[in-house]
N, C-alpha and C positions, 0 to 999 in steps of 0.2 A: 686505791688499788682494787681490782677486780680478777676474779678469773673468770676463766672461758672455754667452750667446750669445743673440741676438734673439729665438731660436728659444721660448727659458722663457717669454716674456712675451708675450701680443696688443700689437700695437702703441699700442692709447687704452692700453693700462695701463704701457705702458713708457715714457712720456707722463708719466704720474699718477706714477709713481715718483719722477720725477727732483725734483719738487718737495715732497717727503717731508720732506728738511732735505740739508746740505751734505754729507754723507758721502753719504747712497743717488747725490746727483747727481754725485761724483766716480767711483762704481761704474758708473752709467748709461755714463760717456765713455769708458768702459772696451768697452764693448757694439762691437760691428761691426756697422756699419748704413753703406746708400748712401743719401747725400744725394739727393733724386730732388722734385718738388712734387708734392702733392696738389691737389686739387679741394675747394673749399667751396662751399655754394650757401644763402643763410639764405632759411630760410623766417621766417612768424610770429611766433612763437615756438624756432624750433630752429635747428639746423645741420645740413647734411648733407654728410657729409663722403667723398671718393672716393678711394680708394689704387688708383694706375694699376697697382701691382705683385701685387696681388691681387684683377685683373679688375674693376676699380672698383666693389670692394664695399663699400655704402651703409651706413656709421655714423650714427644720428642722436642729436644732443646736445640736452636739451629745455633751454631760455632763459625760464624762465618770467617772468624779472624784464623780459627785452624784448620789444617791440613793435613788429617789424617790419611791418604789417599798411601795405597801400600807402594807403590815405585818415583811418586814426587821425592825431587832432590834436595827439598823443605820439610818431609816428612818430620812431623810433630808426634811424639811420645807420649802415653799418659804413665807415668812409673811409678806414682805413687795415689792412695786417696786417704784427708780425712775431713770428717764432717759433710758437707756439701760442700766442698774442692777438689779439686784435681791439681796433680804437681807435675805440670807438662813441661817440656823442652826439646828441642830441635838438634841435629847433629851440630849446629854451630853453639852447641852449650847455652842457645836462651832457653832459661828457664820461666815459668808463670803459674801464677796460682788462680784456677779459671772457680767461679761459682759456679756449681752447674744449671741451679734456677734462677740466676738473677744476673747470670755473665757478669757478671764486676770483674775486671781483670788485674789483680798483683803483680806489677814488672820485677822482677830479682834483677841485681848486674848479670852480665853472663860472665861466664869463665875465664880466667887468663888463661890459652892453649901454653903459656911459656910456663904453668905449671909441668907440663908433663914433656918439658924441653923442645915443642915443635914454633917456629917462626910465623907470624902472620901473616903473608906474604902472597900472593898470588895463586901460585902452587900451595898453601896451606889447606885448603879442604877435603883436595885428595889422598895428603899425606897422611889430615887427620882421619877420616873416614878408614883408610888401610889399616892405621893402629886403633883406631876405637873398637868399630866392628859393631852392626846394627844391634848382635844379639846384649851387650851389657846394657846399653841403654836399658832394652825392656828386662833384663831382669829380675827386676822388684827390688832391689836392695836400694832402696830409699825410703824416707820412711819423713811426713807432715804433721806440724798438728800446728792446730788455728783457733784463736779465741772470739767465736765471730760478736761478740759484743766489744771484745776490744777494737779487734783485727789484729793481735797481737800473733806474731808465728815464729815458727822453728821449720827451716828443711834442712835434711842432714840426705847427701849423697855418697854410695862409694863405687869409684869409677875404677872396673878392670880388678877390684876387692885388693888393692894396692895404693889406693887416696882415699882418704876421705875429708870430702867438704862440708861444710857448714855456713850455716846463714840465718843471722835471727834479725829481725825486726828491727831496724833504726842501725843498721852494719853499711858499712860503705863500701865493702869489698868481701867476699866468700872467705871465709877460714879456713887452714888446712891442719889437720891434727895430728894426734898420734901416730908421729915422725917415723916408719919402716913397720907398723901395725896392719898386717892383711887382714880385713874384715870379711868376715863371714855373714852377719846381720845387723840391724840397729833396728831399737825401741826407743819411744818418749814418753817420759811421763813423770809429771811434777815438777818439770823444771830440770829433768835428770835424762842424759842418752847414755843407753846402756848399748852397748859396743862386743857383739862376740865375736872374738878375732879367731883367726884360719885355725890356729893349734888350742880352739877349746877352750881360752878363759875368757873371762868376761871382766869389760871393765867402763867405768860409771865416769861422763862426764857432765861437771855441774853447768847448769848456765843460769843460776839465780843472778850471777854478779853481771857485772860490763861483759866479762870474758867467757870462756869454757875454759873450765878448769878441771884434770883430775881430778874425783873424790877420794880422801884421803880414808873415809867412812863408805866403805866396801869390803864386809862381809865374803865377798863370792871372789875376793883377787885372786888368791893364791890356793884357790879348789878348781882346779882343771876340771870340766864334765869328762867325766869316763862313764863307761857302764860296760860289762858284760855282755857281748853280744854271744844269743843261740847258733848252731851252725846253719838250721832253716833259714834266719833271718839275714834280710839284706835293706840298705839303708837307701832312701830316695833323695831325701831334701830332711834338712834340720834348719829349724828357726830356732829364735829366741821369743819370748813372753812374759809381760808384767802382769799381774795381777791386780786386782783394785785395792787390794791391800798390800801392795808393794813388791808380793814375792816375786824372784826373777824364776823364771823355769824355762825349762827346754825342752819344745818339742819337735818330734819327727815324725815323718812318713816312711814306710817299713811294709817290706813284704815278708811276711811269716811265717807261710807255709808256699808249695805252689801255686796258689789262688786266690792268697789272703792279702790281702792290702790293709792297713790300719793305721792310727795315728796314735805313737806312743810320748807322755808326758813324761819329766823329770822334773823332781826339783832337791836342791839339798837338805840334808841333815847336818844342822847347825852342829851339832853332838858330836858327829864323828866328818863332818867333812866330808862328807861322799853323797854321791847325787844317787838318786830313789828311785824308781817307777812308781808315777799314784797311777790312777785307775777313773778320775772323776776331777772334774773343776766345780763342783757344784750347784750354785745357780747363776754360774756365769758362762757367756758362750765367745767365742774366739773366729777371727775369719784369719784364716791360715797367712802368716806374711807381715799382719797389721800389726804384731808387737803389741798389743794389748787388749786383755777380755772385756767385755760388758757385761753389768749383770742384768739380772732377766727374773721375771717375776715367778720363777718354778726353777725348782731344787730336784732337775733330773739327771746329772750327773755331768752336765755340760754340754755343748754341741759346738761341732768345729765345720765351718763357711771354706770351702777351696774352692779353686776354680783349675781346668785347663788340665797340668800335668802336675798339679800338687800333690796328687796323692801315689802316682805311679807313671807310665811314660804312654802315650799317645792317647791321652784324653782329651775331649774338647767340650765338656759342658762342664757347668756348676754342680755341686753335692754337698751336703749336709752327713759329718761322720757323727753319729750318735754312742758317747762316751760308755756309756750303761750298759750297750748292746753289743758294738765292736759291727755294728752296722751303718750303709750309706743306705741315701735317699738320694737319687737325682733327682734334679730339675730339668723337666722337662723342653726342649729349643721350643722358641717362641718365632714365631715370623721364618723368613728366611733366613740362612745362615749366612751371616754377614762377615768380614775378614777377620773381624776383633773378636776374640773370645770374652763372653761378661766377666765382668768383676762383681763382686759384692761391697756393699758402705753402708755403713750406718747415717743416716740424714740426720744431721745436728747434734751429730755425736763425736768432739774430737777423743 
């Protein structure tokens, strides 16, 4: 065994390596590299990809098999990312898990429509498209993770925050779970989807076995998140967040005074049952959405990645909220403004 320095490799190729076969990808973890997120932005057919550490210079990946084109009647969805993946699907509910540097393409089944009571039939696309509605697709509530040495995965979707599906790796058919459960978010992580449904609690399903199963070892079931809300303050968007040491926490986007936009954390007190405001994630940073932190080689109090209208309503670039400070940093638009707002991902990080 050997290691190796970043330096040998451009970064799309040190990417393409690791999924060569299992030995290059145990060489790869060997490499020193800082965890840090990129910039994606799909066009039509492509990707374009931004690395903030090399003056965010523009990689484009052609997608010739997608169709992101904004009034095609194929229009392909990017709704979820992790690792170097994308969790795409089309209003006919195919679903696909695209590499962005190496196109290797995952086929998922697609959906049975006689979930949600409509007939496959002739007239079915119109029917569906009237009940679906472009906007849940792109909503973000879905949520990937991928073991690119295995290729082992998880996609968990919730369609209309009234279904939620599932699909793991070696499944013959999508799962449908927690029977009258409105979903508000979903996290992965360890083998566990953490689930915050519409009225505020949260709850844990296993998938170490064959199945997904309730955990029966859930801490946070029967503790509703409440908080006390100021009369300044007014709510945007609330997610959920796993931490790398497991804890669940919740957080929001919040305007606090007339001008003030911020992103506030919770998590509970085990003691009394009632969820907290901290103030700091410590050296770990968060992209608003993705259900779980990375850590990071600096203890400044944590940094949270949004994009678009995460933080408040008609925004359209990328920012960085700095935990310490109760401060943003945009990012600057790069190129022309293209249909798709960027996203942020972490490259080989599920």
């Amino acid at each position: 065994m050997f290691s190796c320095s970043v330096k040998i490799l451009n970064k799309k190729d040190f990417h393409r390596t690791r999924t060569v076969c299992s030995n290059w990808y145990v060489v790869s973890a060997t490499c020193k590299r800082t965890l840090y997120p990129w910039r994606i932005q799909l066009r039509k057919n492509s990707s374009l990809l931004y690395d903030p550490e090399d003056d965010d210079k523009i990689q484009e990946f052609e997608h010739p098999e997608l169709d992101l084109s904004e009034y095609s009647t194929t229009k392909t969805y990017c709704i979820a990312v992790s690792s170097n993946c994308l969790l795409v699907a089309d209003l006919r509910l195919n679903f696909n898990l695209l590499n962005v540097f190496t196109r290797d393409k995952i086929h998922l089944p697609p959906l049975e429509l006689s979930f949600f009571g409509i007939e496959q039939d002739d007239d079915y696309l119109e029917e569906w498209e009237y009940y679906f509605d472009c906007g849940d697709m792109v909503s973000g509530l879905a949520v990937v993770w991928i073991n690119e040495r295995t290729r082992d995965y998880v996609v968990a979707w919730a369609c209309k925050r009234n279904f939620l599906f599932m699909f793991k790796k070696g499944d013959e058919a999508w799962r449908k779970n927690l029977q009258g459960t409105k979903c508000k978010d979903v996290a992965f992580k360890d083998n566990k989807l953490y689930v915050f449904t519409l009225d505020n609690y949260i709850k844990i399903l296993d998938f170490s076995g064959d199945f997904p199963r309730e955990s029966l070892e859930n801490p946070y079931l029967n503790h509703r998140f409440t908080f006390e809300m100021a009369r300044t303050e007014s709510i945007w968007k609330r997610r959920l967040l796993v931490t790398n040491k497991g804890e669940v926490m919740v957080i929001q986007s919040s305007k606090v005074c007339k001008e003030k936009y911020v992103f506030q954390i919770f998590k509970m007190d085990f003691e009394s049952g009632k969820w907290e405001r901290v103030d700091s994630l410590g050296d770990e940073m968060l992209i608003f959405g993705h259900g779980v932190t990375v850590r990071t080689s600096v203890d400044d109090g944590g940094s949270i990645f949004f994009v678009g209208d995460d933080l408040w309503l008609d925004q359209k670039h990328c920012g960085v909220f700095h935990l310490a400070t109760s401060t943003v940093t945009w990012s600057e638009q790069i190129g022309d403004a293209y249909s798709e707002i960027p996203r942020w991902f972490f490259p080989g990080y599920a």
